[in-house]
N, CA, C and O atoms as a GROMACS GRO file, in nm:
protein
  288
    1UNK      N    1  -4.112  -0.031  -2.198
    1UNK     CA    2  -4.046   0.005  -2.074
    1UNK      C    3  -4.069   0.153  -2.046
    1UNK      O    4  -4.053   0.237  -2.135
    2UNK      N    5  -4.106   0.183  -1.926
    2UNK     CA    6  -4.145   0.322  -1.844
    2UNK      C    7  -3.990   0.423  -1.898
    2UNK      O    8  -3.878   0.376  -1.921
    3UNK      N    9  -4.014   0.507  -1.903
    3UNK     CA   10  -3.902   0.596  -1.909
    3UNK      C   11  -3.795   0.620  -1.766
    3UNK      O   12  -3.844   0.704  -1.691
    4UNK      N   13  -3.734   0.593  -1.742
    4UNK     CA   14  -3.615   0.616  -1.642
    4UNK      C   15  -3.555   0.754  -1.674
    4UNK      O   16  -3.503   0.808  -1.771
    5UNK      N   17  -3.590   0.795  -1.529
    5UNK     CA   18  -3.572   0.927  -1.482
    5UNK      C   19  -3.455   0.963  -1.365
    5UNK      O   20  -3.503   0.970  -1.252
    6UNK      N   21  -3.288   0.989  -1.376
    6UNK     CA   22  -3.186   1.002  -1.323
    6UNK      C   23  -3.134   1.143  -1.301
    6UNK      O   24  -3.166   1.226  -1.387
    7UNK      N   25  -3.065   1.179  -1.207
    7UNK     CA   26  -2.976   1.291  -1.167
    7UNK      C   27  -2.898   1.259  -1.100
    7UNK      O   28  -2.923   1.204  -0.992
    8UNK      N   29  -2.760   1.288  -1.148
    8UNK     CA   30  -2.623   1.234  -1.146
    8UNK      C   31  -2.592   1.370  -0.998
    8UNK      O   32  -2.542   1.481  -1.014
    9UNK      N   33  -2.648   1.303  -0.855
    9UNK     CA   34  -2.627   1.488  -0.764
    9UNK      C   35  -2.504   1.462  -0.757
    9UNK      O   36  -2.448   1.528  -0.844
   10UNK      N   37  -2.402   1.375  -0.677
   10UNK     CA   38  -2.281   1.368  -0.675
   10UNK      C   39  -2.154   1.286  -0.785
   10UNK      O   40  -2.117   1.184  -0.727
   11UNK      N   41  -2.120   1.294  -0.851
   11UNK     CA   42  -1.991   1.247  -0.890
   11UNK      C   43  -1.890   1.204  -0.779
   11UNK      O   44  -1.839   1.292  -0.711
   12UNK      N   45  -1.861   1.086  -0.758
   12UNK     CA   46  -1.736   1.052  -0.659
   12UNK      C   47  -1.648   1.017  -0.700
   12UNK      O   48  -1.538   1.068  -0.680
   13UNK      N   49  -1.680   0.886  -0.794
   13UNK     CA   50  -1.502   0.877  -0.841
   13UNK      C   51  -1.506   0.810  -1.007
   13UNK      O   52  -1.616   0.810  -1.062
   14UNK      N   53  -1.384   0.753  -1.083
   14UNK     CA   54  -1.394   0.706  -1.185
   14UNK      C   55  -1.322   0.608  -1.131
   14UNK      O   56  -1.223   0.633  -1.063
   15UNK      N   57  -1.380   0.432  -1.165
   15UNK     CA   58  -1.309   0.326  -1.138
   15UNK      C   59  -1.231   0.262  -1.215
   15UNK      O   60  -1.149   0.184  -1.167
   16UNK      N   61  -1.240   0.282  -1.340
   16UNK     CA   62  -1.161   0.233  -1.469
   16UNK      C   63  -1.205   0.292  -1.597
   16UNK      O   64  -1.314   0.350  -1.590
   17UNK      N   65  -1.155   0.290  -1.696
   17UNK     CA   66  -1.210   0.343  -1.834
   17UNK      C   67  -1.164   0.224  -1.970
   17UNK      O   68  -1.052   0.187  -2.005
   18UNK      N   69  -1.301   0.187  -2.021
   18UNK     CA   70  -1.228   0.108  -2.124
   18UNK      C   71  -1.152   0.214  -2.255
   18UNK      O   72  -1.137   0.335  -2.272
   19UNK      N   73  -1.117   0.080  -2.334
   19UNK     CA   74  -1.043   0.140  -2.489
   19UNK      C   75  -1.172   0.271  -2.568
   19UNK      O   76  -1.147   0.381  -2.617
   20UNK      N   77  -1.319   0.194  -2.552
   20UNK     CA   78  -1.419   0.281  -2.606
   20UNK      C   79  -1.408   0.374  -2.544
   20UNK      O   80  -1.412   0.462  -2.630
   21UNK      N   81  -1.391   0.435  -2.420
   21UNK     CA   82  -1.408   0.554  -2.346
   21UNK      C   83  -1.496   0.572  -2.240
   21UNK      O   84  -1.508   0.673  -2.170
   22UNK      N   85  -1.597   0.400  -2.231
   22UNK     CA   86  -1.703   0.448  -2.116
   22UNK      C   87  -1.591   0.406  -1.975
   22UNK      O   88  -1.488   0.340  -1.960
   23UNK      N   89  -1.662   0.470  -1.909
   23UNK     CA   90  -1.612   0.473  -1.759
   23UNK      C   91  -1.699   0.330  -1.657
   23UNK      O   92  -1.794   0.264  -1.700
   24UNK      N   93  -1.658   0.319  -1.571
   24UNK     CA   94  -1.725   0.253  -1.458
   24UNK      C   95  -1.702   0.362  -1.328
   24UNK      O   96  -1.596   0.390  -1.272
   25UNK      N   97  -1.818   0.404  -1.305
   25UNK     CA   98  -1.801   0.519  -1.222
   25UNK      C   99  -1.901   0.464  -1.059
   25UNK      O  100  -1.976   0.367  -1.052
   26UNK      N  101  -1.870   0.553  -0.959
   26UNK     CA  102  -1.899   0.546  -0.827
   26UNK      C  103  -2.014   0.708  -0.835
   26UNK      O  104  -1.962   0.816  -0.863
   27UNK      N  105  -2.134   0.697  -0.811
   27UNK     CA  106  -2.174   0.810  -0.807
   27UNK      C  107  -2.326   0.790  -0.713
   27UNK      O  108  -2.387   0.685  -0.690
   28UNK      N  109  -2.357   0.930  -0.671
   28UNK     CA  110  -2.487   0.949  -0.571
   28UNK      C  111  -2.550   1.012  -0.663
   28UNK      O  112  -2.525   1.124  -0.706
   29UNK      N  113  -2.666   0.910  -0.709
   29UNK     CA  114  -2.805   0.889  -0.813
   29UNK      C  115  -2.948   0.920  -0.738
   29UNK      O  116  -2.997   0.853  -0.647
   30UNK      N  117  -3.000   1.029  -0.796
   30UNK     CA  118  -3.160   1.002  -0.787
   30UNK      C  119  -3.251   0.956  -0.867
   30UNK      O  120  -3.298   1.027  -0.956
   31UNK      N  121  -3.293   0.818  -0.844
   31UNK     CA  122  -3.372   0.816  -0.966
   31UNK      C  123  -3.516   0.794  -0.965
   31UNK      O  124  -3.572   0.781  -0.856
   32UNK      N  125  -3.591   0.787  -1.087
   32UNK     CA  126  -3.754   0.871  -1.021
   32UNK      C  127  -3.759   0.925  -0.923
   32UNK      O  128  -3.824   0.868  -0.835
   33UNK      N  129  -3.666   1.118  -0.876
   33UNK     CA  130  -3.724   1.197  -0.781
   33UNK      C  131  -3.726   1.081  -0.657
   33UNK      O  132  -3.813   1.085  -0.570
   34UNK      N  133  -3.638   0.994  -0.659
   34UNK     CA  134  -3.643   0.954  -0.488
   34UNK      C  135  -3.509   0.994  -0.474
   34UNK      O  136  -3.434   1.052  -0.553
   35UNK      N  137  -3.487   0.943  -0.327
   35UNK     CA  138  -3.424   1.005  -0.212
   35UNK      C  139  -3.272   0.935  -0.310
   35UNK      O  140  -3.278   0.832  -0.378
   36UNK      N  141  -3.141   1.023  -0.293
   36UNK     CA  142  -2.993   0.973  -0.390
   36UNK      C  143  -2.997   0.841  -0.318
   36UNK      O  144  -3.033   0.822  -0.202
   37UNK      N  145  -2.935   0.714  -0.442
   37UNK     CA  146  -2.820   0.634  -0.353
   37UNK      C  147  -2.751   0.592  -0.414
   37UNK      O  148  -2.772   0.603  -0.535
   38UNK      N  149  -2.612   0.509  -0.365
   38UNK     CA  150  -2.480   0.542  -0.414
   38UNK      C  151  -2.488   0.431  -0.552
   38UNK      O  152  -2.584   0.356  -0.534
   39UNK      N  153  -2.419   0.400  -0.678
   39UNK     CA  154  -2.430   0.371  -0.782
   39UNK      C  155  -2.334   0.298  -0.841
   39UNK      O  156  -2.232   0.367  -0.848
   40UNK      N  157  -2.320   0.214  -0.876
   40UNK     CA  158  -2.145   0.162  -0.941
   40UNK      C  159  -2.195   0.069  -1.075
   40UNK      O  160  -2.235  -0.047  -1.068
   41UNK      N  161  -2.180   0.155  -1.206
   41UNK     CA  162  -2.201   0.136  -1.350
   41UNK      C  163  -2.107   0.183  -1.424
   41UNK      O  164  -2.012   0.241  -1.372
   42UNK      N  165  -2.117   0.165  -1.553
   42UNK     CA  166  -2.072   0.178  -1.642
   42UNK      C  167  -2.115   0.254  -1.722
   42UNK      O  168  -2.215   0.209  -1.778
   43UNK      N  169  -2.083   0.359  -1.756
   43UNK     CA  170  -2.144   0.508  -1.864
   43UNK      C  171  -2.048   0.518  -1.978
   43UNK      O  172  -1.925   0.516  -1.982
   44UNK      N  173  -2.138   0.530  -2.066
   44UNK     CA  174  -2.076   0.602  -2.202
   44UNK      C  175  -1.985   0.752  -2.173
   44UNK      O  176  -1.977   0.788  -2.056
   45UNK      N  177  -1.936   0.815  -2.253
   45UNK     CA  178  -1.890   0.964  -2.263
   45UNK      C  179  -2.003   1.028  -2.246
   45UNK      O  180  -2.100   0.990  -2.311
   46UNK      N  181  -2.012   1.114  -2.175
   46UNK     CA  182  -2.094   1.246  -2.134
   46UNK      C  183  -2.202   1.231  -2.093
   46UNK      O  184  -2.281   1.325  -2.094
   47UNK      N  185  -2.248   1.057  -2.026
   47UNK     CA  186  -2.336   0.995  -1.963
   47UNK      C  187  -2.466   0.983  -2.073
   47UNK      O  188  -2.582   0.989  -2.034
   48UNK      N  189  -2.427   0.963  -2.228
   48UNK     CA  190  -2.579   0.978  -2.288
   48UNK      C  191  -2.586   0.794  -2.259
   48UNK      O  192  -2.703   0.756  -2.271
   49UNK      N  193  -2.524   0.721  -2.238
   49UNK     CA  194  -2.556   0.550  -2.263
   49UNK      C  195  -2.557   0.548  -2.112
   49UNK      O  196  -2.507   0.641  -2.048
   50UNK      N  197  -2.619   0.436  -2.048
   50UNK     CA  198  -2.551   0.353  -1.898
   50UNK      C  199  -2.600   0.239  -1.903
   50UNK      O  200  -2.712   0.211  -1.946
   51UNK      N  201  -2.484   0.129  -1.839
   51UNK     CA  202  -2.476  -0.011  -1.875
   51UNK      C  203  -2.560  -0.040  -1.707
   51UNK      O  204  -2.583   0.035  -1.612
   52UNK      N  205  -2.591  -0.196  -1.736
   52UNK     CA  206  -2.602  -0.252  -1.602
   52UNK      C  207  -2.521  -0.200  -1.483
   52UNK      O  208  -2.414  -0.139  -1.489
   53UNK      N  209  -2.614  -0.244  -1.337
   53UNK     CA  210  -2.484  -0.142  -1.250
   53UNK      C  211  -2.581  -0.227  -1.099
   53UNK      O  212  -2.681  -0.298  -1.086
   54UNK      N  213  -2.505  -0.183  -1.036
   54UNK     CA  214  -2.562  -0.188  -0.879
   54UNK      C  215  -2.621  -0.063  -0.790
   54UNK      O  216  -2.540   0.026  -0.764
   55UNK      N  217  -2.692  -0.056  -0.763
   55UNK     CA  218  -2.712   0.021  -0.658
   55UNK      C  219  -2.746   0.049  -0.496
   55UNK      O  220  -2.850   0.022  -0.438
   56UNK      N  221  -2.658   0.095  -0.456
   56UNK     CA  222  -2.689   0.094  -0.270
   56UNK      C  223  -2.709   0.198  -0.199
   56UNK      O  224  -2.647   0.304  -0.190
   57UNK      N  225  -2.839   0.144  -0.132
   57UNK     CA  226  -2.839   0.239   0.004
   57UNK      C  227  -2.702   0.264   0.072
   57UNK      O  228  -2.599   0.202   0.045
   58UNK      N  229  -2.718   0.397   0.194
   58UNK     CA  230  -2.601   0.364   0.250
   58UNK      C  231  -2.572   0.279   0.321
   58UNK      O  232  -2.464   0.232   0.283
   59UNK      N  233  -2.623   0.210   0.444
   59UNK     CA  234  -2.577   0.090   0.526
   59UNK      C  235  -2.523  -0.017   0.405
   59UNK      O  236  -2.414  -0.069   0.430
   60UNK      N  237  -2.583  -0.051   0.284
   60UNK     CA  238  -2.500  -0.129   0.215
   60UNK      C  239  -2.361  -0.098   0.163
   60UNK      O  240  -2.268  -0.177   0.144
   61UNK      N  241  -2.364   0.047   0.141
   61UNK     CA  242  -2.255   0.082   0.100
   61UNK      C  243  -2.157   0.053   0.228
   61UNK      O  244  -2.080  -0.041   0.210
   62UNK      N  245  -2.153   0.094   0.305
   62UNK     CA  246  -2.116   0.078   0.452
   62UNK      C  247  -2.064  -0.083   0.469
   62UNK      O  248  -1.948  -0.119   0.491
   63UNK      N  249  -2.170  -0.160   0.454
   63UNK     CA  250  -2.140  -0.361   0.464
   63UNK      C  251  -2.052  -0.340   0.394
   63UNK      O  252  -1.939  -0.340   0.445
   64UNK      N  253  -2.069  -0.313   0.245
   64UNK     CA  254  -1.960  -0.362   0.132
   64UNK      C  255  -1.831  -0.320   0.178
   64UNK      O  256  -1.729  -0.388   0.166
   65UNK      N  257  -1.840  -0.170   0.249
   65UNK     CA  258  -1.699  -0.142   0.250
   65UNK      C  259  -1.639  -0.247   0.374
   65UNK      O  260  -1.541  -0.321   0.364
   66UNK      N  261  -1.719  -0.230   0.477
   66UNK     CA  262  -1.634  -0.322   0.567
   66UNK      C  263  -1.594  -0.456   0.520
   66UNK      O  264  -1.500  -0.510   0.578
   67UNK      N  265  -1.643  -0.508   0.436
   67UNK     CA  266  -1.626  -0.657   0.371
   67UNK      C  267  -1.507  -0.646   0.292
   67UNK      O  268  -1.420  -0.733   0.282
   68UNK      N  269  -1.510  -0.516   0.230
   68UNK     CA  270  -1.394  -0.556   0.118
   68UNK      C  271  -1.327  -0.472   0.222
   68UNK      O  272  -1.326  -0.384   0.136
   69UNK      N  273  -1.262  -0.407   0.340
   69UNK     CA  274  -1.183  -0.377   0.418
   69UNK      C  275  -1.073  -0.539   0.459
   69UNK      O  276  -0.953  -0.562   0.453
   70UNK      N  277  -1.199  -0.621   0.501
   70UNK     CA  278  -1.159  -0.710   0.535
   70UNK      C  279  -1.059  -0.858   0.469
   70UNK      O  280  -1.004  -0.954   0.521
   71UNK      N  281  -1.078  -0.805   0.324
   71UNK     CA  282  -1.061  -0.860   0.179
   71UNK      C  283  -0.864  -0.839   0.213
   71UNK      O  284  -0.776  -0.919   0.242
   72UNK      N  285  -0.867  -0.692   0.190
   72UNK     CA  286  -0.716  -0.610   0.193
   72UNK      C  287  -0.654  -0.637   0.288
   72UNK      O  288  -0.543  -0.586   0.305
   0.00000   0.00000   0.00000
């Protein structure tokens, strides 16, 4: 597997934290030097691990929110 190349530009939020200490976090990701987009995974402490995750452009971010607006 190619090496994966990330920069964490924004931090937004923390969504939960297990007993181990990783987080499920909300954050604006660049990865391989492309353009940020928004992120929702699961990280170890001090981001050396990251679990499976999703990632969205913004108009998706945008759908999702209106969807789960509509949820509440």
């Amino acid at each position: 597997m190619a090496d994966l190349k990330y920069e964490i530009t924004e931090h937004i939020a923390v969504l939960s934290e297990s007993p181990k200490g990783w987080t499920k976090e909300l954050n604006l990701i660049s990865w391989n030097g492309r353009e940020p987009k928004y992120d929702i995974r699961d990280w170890a402490p001090n981001h050396e691990k990251m679990g499976k995750g999703v990632t969205l452009t913004i108009e998706e971010l945008d759908k999702l929110r209106k969807i789960l607006g509509d949820l509440v």
